[in-house]
C-alpha positions in Angstrom: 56.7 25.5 -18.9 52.7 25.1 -17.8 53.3 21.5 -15.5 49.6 21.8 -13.8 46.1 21.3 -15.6 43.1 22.5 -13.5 39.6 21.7 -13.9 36.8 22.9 -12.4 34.4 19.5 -11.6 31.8 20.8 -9.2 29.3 22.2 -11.0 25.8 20.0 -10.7 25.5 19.5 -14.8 21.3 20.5 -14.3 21.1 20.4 -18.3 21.7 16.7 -18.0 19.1 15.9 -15.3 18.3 13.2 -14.1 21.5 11.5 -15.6 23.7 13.4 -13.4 21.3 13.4 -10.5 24.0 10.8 -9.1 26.8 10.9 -11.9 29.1 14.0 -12.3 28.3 15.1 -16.0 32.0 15.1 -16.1 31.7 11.5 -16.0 29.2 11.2 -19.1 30.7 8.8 -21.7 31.3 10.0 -25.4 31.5 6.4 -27.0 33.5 4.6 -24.1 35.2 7.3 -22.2 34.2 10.1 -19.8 34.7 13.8 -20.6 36.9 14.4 -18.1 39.4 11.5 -19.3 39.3 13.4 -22.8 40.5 16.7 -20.8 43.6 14.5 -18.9 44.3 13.2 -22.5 44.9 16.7 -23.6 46.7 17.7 -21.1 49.1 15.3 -21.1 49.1 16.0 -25.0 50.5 19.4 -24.1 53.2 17.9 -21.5 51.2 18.3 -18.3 51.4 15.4 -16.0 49.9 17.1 -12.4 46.3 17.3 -12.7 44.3 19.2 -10.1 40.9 18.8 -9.7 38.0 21.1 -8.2 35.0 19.0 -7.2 32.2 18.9 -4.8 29.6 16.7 -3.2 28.5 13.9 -5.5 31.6 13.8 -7.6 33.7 10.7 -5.7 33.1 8.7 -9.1 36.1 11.1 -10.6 38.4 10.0 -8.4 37.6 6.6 -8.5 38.3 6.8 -12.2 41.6 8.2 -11.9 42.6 5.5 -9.5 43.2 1.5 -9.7 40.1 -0.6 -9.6 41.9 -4.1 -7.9 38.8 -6.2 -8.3 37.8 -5.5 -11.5 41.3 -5.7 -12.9 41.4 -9.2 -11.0 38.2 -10.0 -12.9 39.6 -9.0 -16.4 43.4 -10.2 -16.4 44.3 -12.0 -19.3 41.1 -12.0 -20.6 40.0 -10.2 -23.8 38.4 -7.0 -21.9 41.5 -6.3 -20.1 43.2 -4.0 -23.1 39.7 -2.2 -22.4 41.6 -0.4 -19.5 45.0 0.3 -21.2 44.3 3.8 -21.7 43.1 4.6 -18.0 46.0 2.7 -16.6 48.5 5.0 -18.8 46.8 8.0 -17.4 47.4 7.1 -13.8 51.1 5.9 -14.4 51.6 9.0 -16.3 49.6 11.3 -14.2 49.3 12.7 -10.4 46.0 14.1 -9.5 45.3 16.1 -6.7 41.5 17.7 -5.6 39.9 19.8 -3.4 36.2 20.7 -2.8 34.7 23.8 -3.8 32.0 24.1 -1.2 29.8 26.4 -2.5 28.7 27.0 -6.4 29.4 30.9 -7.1 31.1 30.9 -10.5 34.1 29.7 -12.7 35.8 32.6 -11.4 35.4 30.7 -7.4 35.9 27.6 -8.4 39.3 28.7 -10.4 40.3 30.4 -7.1 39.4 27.9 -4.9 41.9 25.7 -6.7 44.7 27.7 -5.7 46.0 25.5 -3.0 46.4 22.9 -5.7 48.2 25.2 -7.8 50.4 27.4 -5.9 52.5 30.3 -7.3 52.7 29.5 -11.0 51.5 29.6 -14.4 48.6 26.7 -15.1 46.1 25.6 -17.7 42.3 25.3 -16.9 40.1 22.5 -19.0 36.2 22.5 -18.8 35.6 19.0 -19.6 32.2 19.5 -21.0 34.2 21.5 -23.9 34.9 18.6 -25.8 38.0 19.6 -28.3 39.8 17.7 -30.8 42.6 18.1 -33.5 44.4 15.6 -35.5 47.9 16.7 -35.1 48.6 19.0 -32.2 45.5 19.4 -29.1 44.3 22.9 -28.5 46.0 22.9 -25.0 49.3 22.2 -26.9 48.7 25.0 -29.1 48.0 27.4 -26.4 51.1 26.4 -24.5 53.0 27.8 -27.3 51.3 30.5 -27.4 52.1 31.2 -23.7 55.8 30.4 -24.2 55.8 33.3 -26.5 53.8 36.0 -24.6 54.2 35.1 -21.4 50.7 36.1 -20.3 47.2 34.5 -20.2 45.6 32.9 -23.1 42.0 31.9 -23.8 41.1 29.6 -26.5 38.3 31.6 -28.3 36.3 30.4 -31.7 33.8 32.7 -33.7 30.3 32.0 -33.2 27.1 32.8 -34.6 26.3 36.7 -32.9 22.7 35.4 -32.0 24.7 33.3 -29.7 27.2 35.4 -28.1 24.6 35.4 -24.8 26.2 32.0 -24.0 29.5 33.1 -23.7 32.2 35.5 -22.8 32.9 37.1 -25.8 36.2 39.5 -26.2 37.5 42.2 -28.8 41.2 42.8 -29.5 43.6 43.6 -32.2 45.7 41.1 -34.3 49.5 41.1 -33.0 52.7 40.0 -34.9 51.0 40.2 -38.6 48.9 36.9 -37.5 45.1 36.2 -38.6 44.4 33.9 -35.0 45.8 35.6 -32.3 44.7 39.1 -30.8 45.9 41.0 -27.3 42.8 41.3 -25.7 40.8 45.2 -25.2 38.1 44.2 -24.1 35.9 41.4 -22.8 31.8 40.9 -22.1 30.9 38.4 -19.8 27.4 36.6 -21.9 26.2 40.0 -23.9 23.4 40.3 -25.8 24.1 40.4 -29.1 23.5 44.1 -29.5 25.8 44.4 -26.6 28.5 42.2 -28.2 32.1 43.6 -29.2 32.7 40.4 -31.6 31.2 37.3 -32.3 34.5 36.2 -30.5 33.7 33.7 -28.3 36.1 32.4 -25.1 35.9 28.7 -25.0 36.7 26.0 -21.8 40.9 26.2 -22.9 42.8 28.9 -20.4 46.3 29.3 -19.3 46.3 31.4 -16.5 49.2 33.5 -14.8 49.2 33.2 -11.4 48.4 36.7 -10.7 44.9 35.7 -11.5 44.4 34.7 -8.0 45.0 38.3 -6.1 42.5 39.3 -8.5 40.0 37.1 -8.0 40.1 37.7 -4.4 38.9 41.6 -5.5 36.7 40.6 -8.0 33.0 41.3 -7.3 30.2 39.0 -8.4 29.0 40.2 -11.6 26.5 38.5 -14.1 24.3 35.5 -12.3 25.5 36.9 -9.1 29.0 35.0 -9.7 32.6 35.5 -9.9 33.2 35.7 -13.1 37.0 34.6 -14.7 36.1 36.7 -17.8 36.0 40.2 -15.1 39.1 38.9 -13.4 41.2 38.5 -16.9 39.7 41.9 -18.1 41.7 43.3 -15.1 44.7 42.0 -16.8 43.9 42.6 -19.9 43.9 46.5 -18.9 47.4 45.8 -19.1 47.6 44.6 -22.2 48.4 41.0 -20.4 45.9 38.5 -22.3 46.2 36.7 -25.7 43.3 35.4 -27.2 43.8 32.4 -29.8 41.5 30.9 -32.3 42.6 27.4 -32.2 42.8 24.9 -35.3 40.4 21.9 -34.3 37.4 21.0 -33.6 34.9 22.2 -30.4 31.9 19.9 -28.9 29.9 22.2 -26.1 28.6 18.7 -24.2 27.4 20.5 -21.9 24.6 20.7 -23.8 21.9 17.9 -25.1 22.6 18.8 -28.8 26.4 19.2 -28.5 26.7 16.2 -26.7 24.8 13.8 -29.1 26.9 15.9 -31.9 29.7 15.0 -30.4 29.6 11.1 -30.1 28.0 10.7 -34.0 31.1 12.6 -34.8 33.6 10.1 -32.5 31.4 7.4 -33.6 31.9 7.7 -37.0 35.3 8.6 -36.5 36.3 4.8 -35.3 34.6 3.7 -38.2 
């Protein structure tokens, strides 16, 4: 069973300047809630109550979040705001959260590793909040935790994409397994290719469960494209072994990390309350 959830916070969200001059892009609101409580939501979804959190210098407003604001719940009791803060309060009942700082900006592939004093020796899920996902009946992280139970190796979330695009993403080729159309053991992966370069318009989305493995290898892994330690070089190590899954999940994908994704993203939760 996956029990810890970590998510890589430290990044400086430059897309979104000046808004996150000051305010972790994790922290941007879709409607009324921060990305980051969207990714704790799905977790939890999947049966993951220990959240561990990778941030850095100007991100105190996510712990802050996850913790009991006296004062203003003073300021609210009995009133007709105070079921405002229902969900956050479940979360923190629910939920322990645990962080450490990643000090220096050198890739998902660092910041994964530098979390491994949160995680320890075992099998754990990785959520980038700014991947906004959603599904009706069962959350991509609670799909993928099946997917684990059954393989018992890694698993990326991956969604096709338009080839033009593949440069913003790691992109992978595999071959179907068990006589399914969504889920492939991994041959091969491309950190960002151009689309000449690309094995498949494949596309390996903010959804991971990792093996905890992953961490000797990072420790070996070399920077590669950007200058960074990439996760996608680090799981094409074990995928040599014929030790990742990839899964195309049922749901829906948001990439607010972006200006067009994000606005997408709360016209489609807006209308959804309607």
């Amino acid at each position: 069973m996956i029990r810890k959830c970590l998510f890589p916070a430290a990044g400086y969200g430059t897309r979104f300047l000046p808004a996150t001059k000051a305010t972790p892009k994790e922290m941007l609101p879709i409607l009324t809630k921060p990305l980051i409580q969207y990714g704790v939501e799905e977790a939890l979804s999947a049966g993951i109550n220990t959240m561990a959190i990778v941030s850095g210098r100007g991100k105190r407003a996510i712990e802050d979040h996850f913790d009991i604001s006296y004062e203003l719940e003073h300021q609210i009791k009995g009133g007709s705001k105070e079921r405002l803060l229902t969900e956050i309060r479940s979360l923190i009942t629910q939920c322990t959260f645990s962080y450490t700082r990643q000090v220096e900006m050198k890739g998902l592939g660092h910041a994964i590793l530098t979390g491994e004093t949160l995680i320890g020796n075992e099998a754990f899920a990785v959520i980038l909040a700014d991947d906004l996902c959603h599904d009706e009946n069962k959350s991509v992280l609670e799909q993928m935790t099946e997917i684990y139970e059954k393989y018992q190796c890694s698993v990326v979330a991956i969604e096709e994409v338009p080839i033009d695009e593949t440069y913003k993403y790691g992109v992978i080729a595999g071959k179907l397994v068990d006589g399914t159309d969504d889920t492939y053991r991994v041959t091969d992966m491309v950190e960002k290719p151009e689309p000449k370069d690309a094995p498949s318009n494949l596309a390996i989305i903010g959804r991971y469960i990792l093996t905890p493995d992953i961490f000797d290898i990072l420790r070996e892994t070399k920077p590669g494209k950007g200058g960074e330690v990439q996760i996608t070089d680090a799981l094409m190590e074990q995928a040599k072994k014929g030790k990742v899954i990839a899964f195309k999940f049922k749901g829906k994908r948001f990439d607010c990390g972006s200006v067009d994704g994000f606005v997408e993203a709360t016209n489609w939760f807006y209308n959804k309350m309607q």
